[in-house]
Backbone bond lengths (Angstrom), bond angles and torsions (degrees), N, CA, C in turn:
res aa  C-N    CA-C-N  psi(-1)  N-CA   C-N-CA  omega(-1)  CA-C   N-CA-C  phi
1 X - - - 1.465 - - 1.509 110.09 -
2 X 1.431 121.39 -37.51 1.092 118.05 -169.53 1.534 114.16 -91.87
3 X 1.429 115.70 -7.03 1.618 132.88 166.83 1.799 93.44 -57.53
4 X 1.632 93.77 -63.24 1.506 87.75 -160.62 1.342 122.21 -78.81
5 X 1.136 127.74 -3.20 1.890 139.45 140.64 1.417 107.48 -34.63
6 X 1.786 110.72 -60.28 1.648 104.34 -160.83 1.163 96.67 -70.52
7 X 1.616 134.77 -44.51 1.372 122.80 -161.33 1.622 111.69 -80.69
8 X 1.384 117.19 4.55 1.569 102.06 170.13 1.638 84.34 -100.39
9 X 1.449 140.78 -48.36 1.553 115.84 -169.02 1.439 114.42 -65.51
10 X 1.668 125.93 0.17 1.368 128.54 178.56 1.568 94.84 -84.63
11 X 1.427 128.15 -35.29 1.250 125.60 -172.06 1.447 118.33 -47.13
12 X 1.533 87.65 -71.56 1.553 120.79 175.26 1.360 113.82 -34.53
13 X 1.096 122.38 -50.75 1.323 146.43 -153.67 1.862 101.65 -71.38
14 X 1.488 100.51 -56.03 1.506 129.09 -179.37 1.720 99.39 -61.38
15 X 1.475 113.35 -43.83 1.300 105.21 171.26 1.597 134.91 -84.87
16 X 1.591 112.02 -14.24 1.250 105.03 151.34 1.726 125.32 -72.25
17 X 1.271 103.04 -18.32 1.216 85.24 178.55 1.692 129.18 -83.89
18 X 1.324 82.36 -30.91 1.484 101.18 163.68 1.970 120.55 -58.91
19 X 1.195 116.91 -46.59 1.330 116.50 153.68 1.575 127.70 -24.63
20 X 1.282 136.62 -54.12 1.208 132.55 -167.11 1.918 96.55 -91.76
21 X 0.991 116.53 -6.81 1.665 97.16 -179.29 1.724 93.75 -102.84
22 X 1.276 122.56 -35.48 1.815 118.63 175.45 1.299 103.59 -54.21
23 X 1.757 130.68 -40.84 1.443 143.87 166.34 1.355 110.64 -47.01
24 X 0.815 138.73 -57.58 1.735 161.24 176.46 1.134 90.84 -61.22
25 X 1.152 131.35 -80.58 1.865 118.33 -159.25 1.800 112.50 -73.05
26 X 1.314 103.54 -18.16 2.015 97.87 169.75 1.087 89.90 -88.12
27 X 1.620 146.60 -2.18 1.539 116.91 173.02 1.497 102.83 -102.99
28 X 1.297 106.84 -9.67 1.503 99.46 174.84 1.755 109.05 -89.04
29 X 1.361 118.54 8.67 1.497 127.75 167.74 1.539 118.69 -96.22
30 X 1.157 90.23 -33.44 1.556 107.56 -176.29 2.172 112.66 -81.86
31 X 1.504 87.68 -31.61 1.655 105.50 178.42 1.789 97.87 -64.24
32 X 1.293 104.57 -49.55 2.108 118.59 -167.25 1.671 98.16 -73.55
33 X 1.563 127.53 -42.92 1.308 101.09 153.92 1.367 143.13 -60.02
34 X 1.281 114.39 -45.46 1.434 117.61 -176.70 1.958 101.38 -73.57
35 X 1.271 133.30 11.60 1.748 126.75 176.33 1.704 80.53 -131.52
36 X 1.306 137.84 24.70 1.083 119.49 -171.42 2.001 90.78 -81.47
37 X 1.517 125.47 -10.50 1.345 82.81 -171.16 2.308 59.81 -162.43
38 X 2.037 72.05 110.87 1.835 93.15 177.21 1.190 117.91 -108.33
39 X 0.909 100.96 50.25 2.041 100.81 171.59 1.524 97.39 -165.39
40 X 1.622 109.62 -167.93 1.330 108.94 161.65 1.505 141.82 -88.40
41 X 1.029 117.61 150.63 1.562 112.68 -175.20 1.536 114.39 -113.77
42 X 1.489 88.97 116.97 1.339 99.78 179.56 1.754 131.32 -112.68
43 X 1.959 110.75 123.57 1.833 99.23 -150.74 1.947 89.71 -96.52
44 X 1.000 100.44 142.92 1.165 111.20 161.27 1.526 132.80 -146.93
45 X 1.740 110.28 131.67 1.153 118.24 173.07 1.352 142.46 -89.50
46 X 1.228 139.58 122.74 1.136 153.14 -159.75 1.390 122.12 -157.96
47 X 1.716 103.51 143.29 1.597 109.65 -159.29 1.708 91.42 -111.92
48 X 1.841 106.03 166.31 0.982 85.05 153.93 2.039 111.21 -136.11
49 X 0.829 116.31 -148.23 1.727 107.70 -158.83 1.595 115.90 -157.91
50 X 0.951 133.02 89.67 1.633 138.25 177.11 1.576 109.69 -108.08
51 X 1.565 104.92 128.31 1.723 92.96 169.40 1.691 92.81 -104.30
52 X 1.699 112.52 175.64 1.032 100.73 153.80 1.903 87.50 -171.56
53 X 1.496 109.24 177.63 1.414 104.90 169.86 1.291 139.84 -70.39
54 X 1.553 135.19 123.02 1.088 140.69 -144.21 1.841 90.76 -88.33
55 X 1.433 105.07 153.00 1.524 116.92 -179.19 1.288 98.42 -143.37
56 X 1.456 130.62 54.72 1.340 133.41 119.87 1.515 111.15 -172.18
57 X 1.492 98.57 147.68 1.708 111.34 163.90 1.405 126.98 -98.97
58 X 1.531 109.83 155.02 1.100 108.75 154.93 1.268 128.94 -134.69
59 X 1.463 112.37 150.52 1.570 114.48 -171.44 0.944 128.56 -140.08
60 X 1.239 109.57 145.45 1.867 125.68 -145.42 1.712 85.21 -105.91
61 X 1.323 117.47 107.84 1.488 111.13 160.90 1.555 106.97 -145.50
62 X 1.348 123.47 161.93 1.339 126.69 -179.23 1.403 121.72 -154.32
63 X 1.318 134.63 -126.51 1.318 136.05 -144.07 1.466 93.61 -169.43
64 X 1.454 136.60 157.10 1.389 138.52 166.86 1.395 98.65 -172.35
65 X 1.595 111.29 115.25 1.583 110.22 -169.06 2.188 93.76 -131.34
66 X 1.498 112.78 148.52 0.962 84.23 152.86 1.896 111.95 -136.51
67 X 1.701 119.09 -173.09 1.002 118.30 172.27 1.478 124.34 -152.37
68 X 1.033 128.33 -166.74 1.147 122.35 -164.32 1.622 127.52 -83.78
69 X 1.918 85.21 -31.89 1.570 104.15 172.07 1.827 103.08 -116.59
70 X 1.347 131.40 170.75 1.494 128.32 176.01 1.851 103.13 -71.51
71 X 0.810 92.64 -38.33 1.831 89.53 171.20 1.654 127.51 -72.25
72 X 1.345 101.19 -18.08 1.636 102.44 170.71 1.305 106.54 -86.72
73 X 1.220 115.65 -39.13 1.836 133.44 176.02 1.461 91.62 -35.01
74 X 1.634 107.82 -80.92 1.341 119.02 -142.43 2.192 93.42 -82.76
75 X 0.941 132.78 1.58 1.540 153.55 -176.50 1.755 100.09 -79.66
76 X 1.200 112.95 -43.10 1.440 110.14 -167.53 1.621 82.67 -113.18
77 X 0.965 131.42 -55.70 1.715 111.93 167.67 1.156 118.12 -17.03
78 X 1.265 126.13 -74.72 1.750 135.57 -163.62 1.797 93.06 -67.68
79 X 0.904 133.32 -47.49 1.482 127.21 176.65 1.255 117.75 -33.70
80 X 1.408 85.77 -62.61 2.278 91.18 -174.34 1.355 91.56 -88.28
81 X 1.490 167.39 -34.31 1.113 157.99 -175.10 1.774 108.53 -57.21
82 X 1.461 98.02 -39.81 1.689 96.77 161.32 1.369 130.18 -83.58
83 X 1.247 105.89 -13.72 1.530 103.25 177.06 2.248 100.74 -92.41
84 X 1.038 113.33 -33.96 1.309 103.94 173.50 1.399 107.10 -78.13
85 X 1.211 158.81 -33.44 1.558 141.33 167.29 1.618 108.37 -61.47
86 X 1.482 110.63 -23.56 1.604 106.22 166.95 1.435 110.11 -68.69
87 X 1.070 130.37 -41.80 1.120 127.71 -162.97 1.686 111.22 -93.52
88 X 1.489 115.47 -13.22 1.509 121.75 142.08 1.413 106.99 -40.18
89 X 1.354 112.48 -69.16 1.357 105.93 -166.38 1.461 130.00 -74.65
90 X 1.621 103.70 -13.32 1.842 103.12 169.29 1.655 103.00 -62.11
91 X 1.652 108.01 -33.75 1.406 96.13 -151.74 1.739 103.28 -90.27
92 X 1.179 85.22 20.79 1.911 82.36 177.14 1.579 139.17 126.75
93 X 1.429 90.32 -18.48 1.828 106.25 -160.62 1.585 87.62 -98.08
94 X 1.626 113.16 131.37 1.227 113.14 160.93 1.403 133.91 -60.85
95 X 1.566 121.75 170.14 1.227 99.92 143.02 0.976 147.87 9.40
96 X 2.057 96.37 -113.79 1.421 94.16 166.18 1.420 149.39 -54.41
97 X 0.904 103.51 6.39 2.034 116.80 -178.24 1.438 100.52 -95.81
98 X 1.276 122.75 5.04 1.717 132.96 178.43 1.091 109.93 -91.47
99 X 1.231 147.25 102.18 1.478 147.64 -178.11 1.453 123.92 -119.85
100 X 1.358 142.94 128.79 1.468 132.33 -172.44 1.679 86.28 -117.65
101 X 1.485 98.70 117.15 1.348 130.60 151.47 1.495 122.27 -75.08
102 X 1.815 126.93 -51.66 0.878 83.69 -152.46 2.305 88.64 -148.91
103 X 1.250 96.70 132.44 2.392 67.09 -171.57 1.883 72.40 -143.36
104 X 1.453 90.15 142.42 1.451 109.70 -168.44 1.387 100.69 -144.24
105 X 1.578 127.27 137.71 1.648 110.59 145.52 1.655 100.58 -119.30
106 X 1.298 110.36 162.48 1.919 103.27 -168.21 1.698 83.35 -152.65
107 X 1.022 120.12 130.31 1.332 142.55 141.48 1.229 102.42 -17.24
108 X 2.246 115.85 148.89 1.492 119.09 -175.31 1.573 82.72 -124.48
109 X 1.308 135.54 148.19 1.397 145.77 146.09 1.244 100.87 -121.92
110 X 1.696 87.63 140.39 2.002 106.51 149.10 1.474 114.07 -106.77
111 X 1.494 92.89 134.00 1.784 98.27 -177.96 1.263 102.21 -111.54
112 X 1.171 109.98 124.95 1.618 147.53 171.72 1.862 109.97 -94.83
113 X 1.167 112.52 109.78 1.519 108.75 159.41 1.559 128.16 -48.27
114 X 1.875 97.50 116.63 1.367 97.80 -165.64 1.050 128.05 57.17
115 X 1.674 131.45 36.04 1.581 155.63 110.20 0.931 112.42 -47.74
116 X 1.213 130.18 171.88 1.537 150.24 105.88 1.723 109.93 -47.84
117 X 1.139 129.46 154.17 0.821 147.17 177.96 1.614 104.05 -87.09
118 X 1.250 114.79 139.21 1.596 125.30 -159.55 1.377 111.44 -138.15
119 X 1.146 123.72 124.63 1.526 129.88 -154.87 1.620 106.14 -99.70
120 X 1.469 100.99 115.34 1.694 102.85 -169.73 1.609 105.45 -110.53
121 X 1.515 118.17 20.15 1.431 110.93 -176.44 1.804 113.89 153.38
122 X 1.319 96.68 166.82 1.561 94.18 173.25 1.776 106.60 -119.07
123 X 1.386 126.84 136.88 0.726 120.29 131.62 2.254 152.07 -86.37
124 X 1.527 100.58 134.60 1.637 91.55 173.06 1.268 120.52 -126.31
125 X 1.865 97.60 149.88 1.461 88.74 -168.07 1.676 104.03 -130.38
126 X 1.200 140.21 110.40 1.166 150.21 179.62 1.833 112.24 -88.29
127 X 1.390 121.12 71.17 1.290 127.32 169.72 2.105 106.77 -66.34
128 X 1.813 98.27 148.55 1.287 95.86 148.26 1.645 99.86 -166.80
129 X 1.646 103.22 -172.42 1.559 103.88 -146.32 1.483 83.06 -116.85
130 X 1.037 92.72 156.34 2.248 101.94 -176.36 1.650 100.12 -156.59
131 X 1.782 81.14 114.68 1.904 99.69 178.31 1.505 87.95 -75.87
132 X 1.289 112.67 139.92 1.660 132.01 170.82 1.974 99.77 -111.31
133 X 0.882 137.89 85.68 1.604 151.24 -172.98 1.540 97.72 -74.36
134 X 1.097 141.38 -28.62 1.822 144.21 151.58 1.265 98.19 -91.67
135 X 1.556 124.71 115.89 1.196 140.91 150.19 1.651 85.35 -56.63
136 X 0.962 131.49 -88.68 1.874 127.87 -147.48 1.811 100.01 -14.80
137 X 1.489 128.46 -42.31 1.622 131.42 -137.03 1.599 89.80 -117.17
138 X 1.429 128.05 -8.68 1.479 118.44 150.99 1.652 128.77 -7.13
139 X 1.472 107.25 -66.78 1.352 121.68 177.60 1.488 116.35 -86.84
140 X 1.503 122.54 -24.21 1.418 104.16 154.66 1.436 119.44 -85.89
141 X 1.242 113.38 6.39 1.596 120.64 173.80 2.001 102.44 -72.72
142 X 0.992 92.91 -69.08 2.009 113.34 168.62 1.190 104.81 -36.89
143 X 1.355 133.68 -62.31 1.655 137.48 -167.53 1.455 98.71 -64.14
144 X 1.275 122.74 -53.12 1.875 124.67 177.41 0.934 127.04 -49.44
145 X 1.290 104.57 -34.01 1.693 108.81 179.57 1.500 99.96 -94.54
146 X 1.524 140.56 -37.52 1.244 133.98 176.68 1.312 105.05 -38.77
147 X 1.611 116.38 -55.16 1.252 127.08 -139.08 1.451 117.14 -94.98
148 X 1.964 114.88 4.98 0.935 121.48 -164.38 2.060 95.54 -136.52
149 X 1.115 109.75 7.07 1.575 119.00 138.59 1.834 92.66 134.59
150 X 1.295 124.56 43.37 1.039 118.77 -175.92 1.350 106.28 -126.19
151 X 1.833 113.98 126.44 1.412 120.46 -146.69 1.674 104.16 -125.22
152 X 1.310 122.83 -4.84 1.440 127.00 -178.52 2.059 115.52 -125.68
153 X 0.992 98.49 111.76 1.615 87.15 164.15 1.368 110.97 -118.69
154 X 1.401 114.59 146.00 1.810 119.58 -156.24 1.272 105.59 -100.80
155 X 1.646 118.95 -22.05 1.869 133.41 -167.29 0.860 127.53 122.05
156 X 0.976 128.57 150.93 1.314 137.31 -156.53 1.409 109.04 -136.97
157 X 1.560 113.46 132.33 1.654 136.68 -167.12 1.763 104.16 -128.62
158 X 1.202 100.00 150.00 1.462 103.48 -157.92 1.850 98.39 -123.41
159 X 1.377 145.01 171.95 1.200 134.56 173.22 1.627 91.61 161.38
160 X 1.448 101.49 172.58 1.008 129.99 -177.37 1.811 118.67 -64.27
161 X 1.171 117.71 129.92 1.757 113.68 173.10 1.461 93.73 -61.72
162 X 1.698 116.06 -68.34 1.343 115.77 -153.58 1.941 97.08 -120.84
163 X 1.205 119.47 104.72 1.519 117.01 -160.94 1.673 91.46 -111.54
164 X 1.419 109.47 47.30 1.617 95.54 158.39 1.168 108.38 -93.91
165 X 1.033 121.99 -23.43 1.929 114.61 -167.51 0.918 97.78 -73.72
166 X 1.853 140.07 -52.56 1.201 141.47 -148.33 2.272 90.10 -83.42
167 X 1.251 109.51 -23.80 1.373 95.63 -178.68 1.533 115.06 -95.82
168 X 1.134 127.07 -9.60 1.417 141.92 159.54 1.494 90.25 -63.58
169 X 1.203 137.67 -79.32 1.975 139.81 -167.87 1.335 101.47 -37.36
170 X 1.561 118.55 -63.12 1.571 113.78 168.97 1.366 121.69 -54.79
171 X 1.142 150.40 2.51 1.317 152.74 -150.74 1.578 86.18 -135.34
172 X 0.875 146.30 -79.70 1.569 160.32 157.46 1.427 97.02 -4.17
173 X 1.632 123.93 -69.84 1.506 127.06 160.84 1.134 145.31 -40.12
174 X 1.138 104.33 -34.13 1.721 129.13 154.80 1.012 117.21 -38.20
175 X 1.894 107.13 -98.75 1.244 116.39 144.56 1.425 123.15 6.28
176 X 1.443 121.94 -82.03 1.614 112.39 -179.12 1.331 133.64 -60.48
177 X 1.633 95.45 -29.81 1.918 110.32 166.88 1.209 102.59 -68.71
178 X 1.225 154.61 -30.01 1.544 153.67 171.84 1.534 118.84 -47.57
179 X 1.568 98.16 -58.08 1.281 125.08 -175.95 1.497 98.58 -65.22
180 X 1.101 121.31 -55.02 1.603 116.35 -157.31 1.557 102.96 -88.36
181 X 1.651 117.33 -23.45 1.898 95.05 151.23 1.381 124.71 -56.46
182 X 1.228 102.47 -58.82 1.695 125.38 -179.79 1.684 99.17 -39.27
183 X 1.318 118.38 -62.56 1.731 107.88 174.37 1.650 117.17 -61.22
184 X 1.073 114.30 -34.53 1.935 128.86 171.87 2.271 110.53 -54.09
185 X 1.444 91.11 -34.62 1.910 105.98 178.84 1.490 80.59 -81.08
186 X 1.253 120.86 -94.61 1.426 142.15 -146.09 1.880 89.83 -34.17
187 X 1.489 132.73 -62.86 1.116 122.52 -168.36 1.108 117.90 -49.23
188 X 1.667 109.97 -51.27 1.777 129.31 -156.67 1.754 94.93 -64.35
189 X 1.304 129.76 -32.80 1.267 154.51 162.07 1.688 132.71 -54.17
190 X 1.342 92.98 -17.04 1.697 95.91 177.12 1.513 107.25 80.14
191 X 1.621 138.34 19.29 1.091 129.20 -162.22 1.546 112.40 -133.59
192 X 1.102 115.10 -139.34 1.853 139.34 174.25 1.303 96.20 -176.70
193 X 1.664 95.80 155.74 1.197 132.72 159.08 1.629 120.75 -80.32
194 X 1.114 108.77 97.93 1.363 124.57 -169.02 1.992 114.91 -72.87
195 X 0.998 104.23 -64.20 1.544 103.30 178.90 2.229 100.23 -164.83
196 X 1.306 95.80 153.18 2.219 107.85 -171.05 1.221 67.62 -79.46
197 X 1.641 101.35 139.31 1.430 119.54 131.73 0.977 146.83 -63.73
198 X 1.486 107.01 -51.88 1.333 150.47 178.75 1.174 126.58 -124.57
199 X 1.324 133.63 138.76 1.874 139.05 148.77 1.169 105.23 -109.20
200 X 1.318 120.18 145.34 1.511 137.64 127.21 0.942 130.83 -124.74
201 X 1.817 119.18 147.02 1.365 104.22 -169.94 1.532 87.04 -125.00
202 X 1.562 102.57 140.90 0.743 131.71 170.00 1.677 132.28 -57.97
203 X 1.452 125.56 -37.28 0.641 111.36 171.37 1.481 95.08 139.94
204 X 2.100 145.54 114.39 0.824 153.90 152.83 1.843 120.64 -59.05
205 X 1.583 117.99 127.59 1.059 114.79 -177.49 1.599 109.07 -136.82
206 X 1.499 134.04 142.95 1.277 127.82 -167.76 1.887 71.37 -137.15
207 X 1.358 91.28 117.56 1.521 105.30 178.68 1.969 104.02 -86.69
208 X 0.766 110.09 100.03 2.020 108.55 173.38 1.814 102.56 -40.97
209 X 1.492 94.01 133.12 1.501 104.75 170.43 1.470 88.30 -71.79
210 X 1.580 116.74 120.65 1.645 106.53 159.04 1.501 106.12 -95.30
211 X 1.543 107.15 144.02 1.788 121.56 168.83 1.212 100.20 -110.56
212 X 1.643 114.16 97.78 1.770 105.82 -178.73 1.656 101.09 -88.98
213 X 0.952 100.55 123.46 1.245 126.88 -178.12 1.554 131.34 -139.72
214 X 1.255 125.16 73.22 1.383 127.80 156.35 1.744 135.18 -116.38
215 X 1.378 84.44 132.85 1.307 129.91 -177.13 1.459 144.32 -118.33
216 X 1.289 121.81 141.50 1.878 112.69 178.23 1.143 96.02 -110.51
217 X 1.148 118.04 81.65 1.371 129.17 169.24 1.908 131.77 -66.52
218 X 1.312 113.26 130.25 1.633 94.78 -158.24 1.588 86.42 -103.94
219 X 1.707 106.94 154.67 0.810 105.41 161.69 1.826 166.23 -121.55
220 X 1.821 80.49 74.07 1.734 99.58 173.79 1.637 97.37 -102.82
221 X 1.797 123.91 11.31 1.436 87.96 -170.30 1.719 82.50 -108.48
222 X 1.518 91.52 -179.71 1.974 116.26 -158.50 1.577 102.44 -67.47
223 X 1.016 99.26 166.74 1.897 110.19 167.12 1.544 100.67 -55.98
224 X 0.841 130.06 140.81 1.661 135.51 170.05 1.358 90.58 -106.36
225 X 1.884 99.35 143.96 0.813 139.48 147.99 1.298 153.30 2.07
226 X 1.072 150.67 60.82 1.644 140.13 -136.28 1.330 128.61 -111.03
227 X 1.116 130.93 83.50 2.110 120.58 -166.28 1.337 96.69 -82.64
228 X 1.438 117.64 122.95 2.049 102.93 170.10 1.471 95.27 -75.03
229 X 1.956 125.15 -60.45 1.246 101.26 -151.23 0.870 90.68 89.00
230 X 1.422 105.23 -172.85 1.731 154.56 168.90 1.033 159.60 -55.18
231 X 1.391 153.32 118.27 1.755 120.19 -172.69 1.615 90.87 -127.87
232 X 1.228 106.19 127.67 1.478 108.93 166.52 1.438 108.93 -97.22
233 X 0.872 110.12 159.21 1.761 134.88 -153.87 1.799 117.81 -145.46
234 X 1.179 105.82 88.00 1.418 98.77 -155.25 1.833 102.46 -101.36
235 X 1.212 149.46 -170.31 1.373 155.82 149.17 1.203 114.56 -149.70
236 X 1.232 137.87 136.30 1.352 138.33 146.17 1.721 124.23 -110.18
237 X 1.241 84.58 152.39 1.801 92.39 -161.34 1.663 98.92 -133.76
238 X 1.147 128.26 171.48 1.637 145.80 -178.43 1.021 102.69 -147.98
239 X 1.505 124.99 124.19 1.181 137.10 -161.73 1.611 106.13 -132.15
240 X 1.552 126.37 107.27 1.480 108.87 172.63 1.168 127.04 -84.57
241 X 1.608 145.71 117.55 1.388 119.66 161.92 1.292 123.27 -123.52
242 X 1.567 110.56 -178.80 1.676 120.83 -170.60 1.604 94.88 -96.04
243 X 1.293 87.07 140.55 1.825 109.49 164.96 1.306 111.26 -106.55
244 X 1.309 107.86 162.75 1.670 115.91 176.35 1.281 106.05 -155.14
């Protein structure tokens, strides 16, 4: 009996002492969070911005036929809508760069004051979008399809095939506009920039040059014209850091 007395007051004993150093080391965890960040922290946002030349288009062109019934409408529609995506593809554009956006037929009325409105036809319109990957063949891209029964183009937007490089350059810019506010506070302040807390990025955008442009274009007139210009490429990022 008296064995097992000493070895529970040996326990006890072992565990008070042990108490004040487990106390000591969670306050020495709790001390390294709360100095984990000794100065001020300052967030700042900043974008950054690269133009450069765009190496591909795209173009919104289609077909718009009408008729008397919705099936004659859309009857001579599908005719020339197949002969102009053929002729997409003589002139170069794959496949996949063939896209159908948009095939509609809609009722025609004439409005007469104090009529009813009286239905003189249907129109249809079979739009689609065509990546052009050689800017140079843009305008013989347009003339092919004019010239092979295609009477509307909607505009044309220009951008990057592969826009990581140009969004890595903007991101890179950021970055340095961040830094060089963050040193511009920290001075005006009496301080330094000690170490980022934080990033966020905001989010990369390559805005399309749009060419709004629609037209029923016939086709005896020339390839028109094409300026790419530019693609700007912008990023924004949020950057937190410590002052001292």
């Amino acid at each position: 009996m008296n064995t097992i007395k000493a070895a529970a007051a040996a326990a006890m004993l072992a565990a008070a002492a042990a108490t004040p150093a487990a106390a000591q080391q969670h306050a020495g965890h709790e001390g390294h969070a709360a100095h984990a960040i000794e100065g001020a922290m300052l967030t700042i946002s900043a974008e950054g911005r690269v133009e450069s030349a765009p190496d591909m288009a795209t173009i919104s062109l289609g077909v718009m036929t009408e008729g008397q019934t919705a099936a004659a409408a859309l009857a001579e529609n599908s005719r020339r809508m197949t002969a102009l995506t053929q002729a997409l593809r003589r002139a170069g554009i794959a496949e996949r760069d063939i896209q159908t956006t948009n095939v509609s037929v809609n009722p025609q009325y004439a409005y007469v004051e104090n009529q009813p409105p009286r239905l003189t036809g249907y129109q249809a319109n079979n739009q689609v979008s065509a990546r052009v990957r050689n800017l140079d063949t843009v305008g013989r891209v347009i003339d092919a399809a004019v010239n092979a029964g295609g009477n509307t183009v909607n505009g044309i937007s220009f951008s990057h095939a592969d826009p990581d490089a140009q969004l890595d350059a903007a991101r890179r810019e950021a970055a340095q506009n961040a830094r060089r506010r963050a040193d511009l506070y920290a001075q005006a302040f009496g301080m330094r920039v000690h170490r980022v807390i934080a990033i966020n990025e905001g989010g990369g955008y390559t805005p399309p040059i749009p060419m709004p442009y629609m037209a029923r274009m016939e086709a005896a007139a020339p390839p028109p014209p094409i300026a790419p210009g530019e693609v700007t490429t912008s990023v924004n990022v949020n950057v937190t850091y410590e002052l001292r």
